[in-house]
N, C-alpha and C positions, 0 to 999 in steps of 0.2 A: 119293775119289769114284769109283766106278763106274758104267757105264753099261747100263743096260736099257730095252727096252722093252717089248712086250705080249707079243707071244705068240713061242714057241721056235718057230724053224726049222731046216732041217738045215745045221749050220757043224759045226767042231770042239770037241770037247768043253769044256762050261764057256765059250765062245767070246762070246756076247751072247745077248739076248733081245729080239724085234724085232716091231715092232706090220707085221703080214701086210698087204698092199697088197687090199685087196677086189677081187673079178676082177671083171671087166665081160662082161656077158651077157644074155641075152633075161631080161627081168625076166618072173617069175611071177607073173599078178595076184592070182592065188588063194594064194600062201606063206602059209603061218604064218607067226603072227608068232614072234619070238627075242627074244634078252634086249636088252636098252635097249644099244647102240655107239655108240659118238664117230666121227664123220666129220670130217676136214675136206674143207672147195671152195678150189682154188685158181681164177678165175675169167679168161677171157682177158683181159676189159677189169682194168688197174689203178685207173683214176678210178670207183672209186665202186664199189656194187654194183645188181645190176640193180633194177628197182622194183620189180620185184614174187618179187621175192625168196622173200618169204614164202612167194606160195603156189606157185611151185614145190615149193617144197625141200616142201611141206605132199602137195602131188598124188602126191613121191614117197614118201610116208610118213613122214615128218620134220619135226624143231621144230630151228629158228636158236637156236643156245647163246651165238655167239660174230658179233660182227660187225667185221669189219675194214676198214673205205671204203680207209682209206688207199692198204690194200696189195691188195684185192680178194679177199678173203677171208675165209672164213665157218665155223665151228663146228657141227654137228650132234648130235644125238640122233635115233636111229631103231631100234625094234625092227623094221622090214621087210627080213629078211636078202636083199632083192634092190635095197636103197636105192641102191648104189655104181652097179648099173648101170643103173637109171632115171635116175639121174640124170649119169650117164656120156655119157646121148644128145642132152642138152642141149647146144644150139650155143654157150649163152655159157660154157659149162662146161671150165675147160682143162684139169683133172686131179681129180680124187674121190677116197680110200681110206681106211681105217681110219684114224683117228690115230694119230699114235705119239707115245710118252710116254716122258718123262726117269725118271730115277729113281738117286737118293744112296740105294746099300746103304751099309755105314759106309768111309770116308775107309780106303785100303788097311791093311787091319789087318795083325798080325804072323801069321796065319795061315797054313803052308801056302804059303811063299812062297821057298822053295828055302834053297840052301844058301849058303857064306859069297861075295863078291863080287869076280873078279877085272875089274870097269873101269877101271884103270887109272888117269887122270886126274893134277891136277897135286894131288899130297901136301899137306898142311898143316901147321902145328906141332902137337905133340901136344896133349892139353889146351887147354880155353877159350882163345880169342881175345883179345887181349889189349885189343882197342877200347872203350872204355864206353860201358856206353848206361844211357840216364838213370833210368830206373823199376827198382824191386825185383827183381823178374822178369828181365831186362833179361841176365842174365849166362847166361839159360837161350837166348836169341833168337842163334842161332849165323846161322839164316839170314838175320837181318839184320846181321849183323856180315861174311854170306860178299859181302853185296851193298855193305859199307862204306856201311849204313842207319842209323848211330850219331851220337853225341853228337860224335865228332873226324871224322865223314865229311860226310854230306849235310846232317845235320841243321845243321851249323854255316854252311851254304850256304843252304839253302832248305830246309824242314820244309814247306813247302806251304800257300797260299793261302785265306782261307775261303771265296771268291769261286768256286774251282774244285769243282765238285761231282764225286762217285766214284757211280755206280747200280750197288751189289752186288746182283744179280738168285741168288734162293737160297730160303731156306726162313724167310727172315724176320729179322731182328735181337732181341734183348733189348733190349726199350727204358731199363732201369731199369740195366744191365751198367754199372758207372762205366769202365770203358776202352771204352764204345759211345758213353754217352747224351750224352756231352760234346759230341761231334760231328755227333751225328745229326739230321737233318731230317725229324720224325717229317710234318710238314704238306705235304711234298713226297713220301714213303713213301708206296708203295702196295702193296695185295694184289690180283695177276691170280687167286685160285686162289677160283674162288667159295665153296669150303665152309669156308674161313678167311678170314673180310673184315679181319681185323688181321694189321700187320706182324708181331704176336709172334711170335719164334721158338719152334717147338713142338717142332722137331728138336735145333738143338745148329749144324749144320754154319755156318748162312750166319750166325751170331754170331761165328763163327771167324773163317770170311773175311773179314768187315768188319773184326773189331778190324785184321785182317793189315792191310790197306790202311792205316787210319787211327785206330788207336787213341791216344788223346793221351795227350802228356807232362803227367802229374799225380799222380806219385810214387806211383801205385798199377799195381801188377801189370807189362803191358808197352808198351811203346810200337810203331806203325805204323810203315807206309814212309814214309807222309805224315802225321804225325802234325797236321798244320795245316789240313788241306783240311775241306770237310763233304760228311758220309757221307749218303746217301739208299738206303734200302734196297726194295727189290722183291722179292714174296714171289711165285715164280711156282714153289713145291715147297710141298707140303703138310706137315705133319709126321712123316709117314710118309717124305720123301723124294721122291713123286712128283706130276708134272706134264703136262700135256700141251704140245707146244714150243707152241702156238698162246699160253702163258699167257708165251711167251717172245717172243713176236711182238710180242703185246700189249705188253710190260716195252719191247720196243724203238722200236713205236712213239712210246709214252708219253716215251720219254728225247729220242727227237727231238722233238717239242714240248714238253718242256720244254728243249732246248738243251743237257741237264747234259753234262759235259766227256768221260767216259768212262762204259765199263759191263763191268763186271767178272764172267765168268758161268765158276762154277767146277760146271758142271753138263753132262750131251752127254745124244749114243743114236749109235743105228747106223741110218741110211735106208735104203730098195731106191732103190737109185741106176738112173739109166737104163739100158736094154736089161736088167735083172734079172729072172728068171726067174718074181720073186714079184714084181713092179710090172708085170701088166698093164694099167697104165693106157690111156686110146689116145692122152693125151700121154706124152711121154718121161719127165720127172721125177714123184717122186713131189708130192705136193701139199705135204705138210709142208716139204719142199726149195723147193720155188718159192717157200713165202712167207717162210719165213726169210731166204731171196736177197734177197725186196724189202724187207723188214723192217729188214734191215742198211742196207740201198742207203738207204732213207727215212731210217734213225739216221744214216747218215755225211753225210749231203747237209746232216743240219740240223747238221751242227758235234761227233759224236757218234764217238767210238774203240771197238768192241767188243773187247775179249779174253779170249781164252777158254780153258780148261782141254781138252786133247788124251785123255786116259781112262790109265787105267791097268791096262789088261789085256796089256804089252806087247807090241802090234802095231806092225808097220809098216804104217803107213796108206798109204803108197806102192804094197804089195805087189797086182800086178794080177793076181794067181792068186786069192789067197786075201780079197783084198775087193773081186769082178769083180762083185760085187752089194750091195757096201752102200758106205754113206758116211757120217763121224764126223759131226754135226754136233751144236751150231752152231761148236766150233773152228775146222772146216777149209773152210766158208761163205768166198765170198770178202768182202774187205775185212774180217775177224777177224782182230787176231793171235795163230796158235794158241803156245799154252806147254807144253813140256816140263818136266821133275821131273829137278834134281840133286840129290846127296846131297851131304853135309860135305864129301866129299875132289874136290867137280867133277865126278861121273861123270855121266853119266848112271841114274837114279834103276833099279834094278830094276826095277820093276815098269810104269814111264813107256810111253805110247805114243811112238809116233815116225816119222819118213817123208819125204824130199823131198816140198818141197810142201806140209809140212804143219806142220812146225815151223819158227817165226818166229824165236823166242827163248826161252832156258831159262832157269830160275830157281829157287832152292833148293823141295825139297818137300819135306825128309825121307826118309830111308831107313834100315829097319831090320828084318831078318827072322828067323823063328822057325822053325824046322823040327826037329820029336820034339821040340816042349817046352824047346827049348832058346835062349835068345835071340841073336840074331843083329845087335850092335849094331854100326854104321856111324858112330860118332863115338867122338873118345878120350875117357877117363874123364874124367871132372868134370860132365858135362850129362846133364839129366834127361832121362826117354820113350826112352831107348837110338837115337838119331836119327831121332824123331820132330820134329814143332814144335810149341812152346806156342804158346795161342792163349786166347781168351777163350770161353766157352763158356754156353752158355743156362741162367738158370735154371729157364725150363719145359721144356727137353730132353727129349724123351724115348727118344737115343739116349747110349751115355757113350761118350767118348774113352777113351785110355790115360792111366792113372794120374791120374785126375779130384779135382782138388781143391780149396781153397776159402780164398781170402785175405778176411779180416774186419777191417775199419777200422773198428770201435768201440771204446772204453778195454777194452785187458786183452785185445784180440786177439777182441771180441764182434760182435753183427751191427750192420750192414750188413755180408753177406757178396758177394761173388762168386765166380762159379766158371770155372775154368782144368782145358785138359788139353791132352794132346798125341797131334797125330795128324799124316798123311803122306799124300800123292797130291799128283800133277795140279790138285786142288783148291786146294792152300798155295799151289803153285807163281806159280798164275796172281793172285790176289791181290798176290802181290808185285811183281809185272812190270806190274799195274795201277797201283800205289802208284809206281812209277818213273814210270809214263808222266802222274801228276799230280802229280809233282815236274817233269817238265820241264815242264809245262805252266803250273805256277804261276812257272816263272822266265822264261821264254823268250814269255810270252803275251801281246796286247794286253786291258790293263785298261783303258784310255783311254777307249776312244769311247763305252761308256755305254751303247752297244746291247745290249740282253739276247739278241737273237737272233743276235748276230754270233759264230761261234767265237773264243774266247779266240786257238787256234793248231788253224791246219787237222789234222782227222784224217791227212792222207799229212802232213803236217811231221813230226806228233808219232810217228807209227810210223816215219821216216826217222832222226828222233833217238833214237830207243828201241834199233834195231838199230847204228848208230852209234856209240853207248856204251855197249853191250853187251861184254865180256871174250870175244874170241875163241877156240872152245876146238877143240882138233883132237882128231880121231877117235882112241881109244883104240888101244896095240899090244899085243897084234893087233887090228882091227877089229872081230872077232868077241866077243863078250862072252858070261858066262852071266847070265842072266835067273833061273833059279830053275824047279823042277819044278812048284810050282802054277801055273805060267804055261802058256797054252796052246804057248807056244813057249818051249823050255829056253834057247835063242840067240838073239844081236842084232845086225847086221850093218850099222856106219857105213858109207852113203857121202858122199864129199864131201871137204874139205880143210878147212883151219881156219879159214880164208874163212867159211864156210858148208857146213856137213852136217846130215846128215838127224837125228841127236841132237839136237844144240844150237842151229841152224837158226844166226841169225848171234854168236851164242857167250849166256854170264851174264850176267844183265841188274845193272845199278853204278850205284845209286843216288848216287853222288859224281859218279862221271865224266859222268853224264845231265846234272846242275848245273853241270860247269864244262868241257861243250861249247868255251864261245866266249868 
């Protein structure tokens, strides 16, 4: 997963792509009009939105797209290129600007992504792992065997709940995929992306991610973290990959009334964070930031865990030079827990964002890089995708994985087919560290009282127990690491102790050890 938004600003090269804050100014009555722009309102009151809504946002040349009461804000369309600051002068008005929009280019390809990897970390045996895990596929799933997500680990403890529900917020599910449909609550699924009102997946990615969470045990292809739980999917990326976060608001209000246990969002951007040179707004935050803030605050109050995917342009999100104007979001939103990308040997992943503050907890993503044509695999021989990870993949995709393929359960190897490939980010990572935290939930939770609105186990329990049983991992020697030349930064600099650092935040997340806490 990669992270984009609208429009280029000046950072360093290759760096992001970021939806421009609209300046605030003496509106023009007389402006031409411009091409049709998304706005969001973050609005001062959170109860509700004002009544007459409409015809404001209408006097300042603009149509309501998006309505949010919950969180006090609202959506826009407006060709009046002076809408931001008509409507900037409104009293109940607490921040206005362009939207900004998510967007999955493909899952970190082998592109262009430097040379071979000294991170150090703690070794492994050579070759496959020797844990079984139960499905066919199953000997290719390293990163669940790094998390002891297997048949002799977790799985023999807890396989997870069907009571406890997972909201993979993405680009949709394959509802027909037999390592998805098993599990999936297609009547509880929803589309925030208006121009796809079905969950299908159109892309490829968020069929990935889901199986990662919860693909079931049923002797076809591969198995989940949580193989037992049910999966509920939210399509708030279109098939192209892009989104507007409001369609991510929206995914989280929706999960706090319905109460589901987690929400797993392997998707970001980059905001103009306060006092930024391109957020003249005349509040501080941008508006997409305020509402994501209350968005989460609304999911966690009703019994709701976000986590989320940190990017994979290898930044440190930390660094207050070089992002003294932007900020990752929704990972590093507070009450998210944000996820780093290890590779087979513990490192931290290449290509991984990273930063005090900003990583919770790490969990395999894959690693593997190509530079002049030449592959650059990060796992020992015997595993397929050269350390990548297999996943289940859409069969109306319209992006492919690496080395995209097709397991068929009819006589003689015929259809019903499905389709598998392997790919690597921030994206795999976070899935997995979701699939943990609904294994501890389905062990450690009240089933009892029969209340549908009661959390199973409070969101701080359950990210207390996540980082808890997490594999503590200490900063690489030297601390300094290479990163790789397509990286806007060649180097990667841990700080922290083995406690907690800015790589691995409180170390690998261990689907066994989550289960047998107490």
């Amino acid at each position: 997963m990669r992270r984009t938004l609208l429009t280029r600003l000046a950072a360093p090269a290759g760096a992001f792509v970021l939806a421009a804050a609209a300046a605030v100014g003496a509106a023009a009555p007389a402006a031409a009009a411009g091409p049709a722009t998304d706005y969001t309102i973050a609005f001062t009151s959170t109860d509700g939105l004002p009544a007459d809504v409409d015809a404001q946002v209408s006097a300042a040349g603009g149509t309501v797209t998006q309505r949010l009461p919950e969180i006090g804000g609202i959506g826009v369309t407006s060709t009046n290129p002076d809408f931001a600051a008509a409507m900037g002068r409104n009293n109940s008005v607490k921040a206005v600007a362009q939207s900004a929009r998510t967007s999955l280019v493909d899952p970190v390809d082998a592109a262009a992504t430097g040379g071979p990897s000294n991170n150090g970390g703690n070794a492994s045996p050579a070759g496959p792992d020797p844990q079984p895990m139960p499905d066919p596929l199953g000997k290719e799933q390293w990163d669940k065997m790094r998390m002891n997500a297997t048949a002799s680990g977790s799985y023999a403890v807890q396989q997870g709940r069907k009571d406890v529900r997972v909201f993979v917020i993405d680009t949709g599910a394959d509802q027909t995929h037999p390592d998805v449909a098993p599990n999936l609550d297609v009547a509880a699924s929803r589309s925030f992306v208006p121009s796809e009102p079905t969950i299908q997946d159109f892309n490829g990615h968020g069929t990935w991610t889901i199986s990662a969470v919860g693909a079931p045990i049923n002797g076809i292809g591969i198995s989940g973290v949580a193989p037992g739980v049910t999966l509920v999917s939210g399509k708030v990326l279109d098939g192209t990959g892009s989104g507007e976060f409001l369609y991510t608001d929206l995914a989280l209000i929706y999960a706090g009334q319905q109460h589901f246990d987690i929400v797993s969002a392997s998707l970001g951007g980059y905001i103009p964070k306060c006092g930024a040179v391109n957020n003249p707004n005349k509040e501080c935050d941008h508006p997409d930031w305020i509402l994501l803030n209350r968005a989460t605050q609304f999911a966690r109050s009703n019994g709701v865990l976000p986590v989320g995917a940190l990017g994979n342009e290898g930044y440190d999100l930390a660094d207050g030079t070089f992002f003294r104007d932007f900020v990752e979001a929704p990972g590093t939103v507070p009450g998210w827990v944000g996820v780093s990308a290890t590779s087979y040997y513990n490192e931290k992943a290449f290509y991984s964002n990273y930063g005090s503050g900003a990583v919770d907890v790490s969990a395999p993503g894959g690693s593997t890089r190509d530079y002049s044509g030449v592959p650059g695999s990060e796992v020992p021989p015997g595993y397929g995708g050269e350390g990548r990870l297999i996943g289940a993949w859409s069969s109306t995709g319209s992006e492919a994985p690496a080395d995209p393929f097709e397991v068929c359960t009819g006589p003689g190897g015929t259809p019903p087919c499905a389709a598998y490939g392997y790919v690597q980010g921030t994206s795999m990572a976070t899935p997995n560290a979701a699939g943990v935290a609904a294994l501890i939930i389905s062990q450690y939770g009240d089933f009892a009282s029969g209340n549908p609105n009661k959390p199973h186990l409070s969101p701080t329990t359950v990210e207390q127990y996540l980082q808890q049983s997490a594999n503590n991992q200490p900063c690489p020697t030297p601390k300094t690491v290479t990163q790789g030349p397509g990286l806007d930064f060649a180097t990667a600099t841990c700080q922290g102790g083995t406690g907690f650092n800015s790589f691995f935040g409180k170390g690998i997340v261990d689907a066994l050890e989550a289960v047998t806490l107490r």
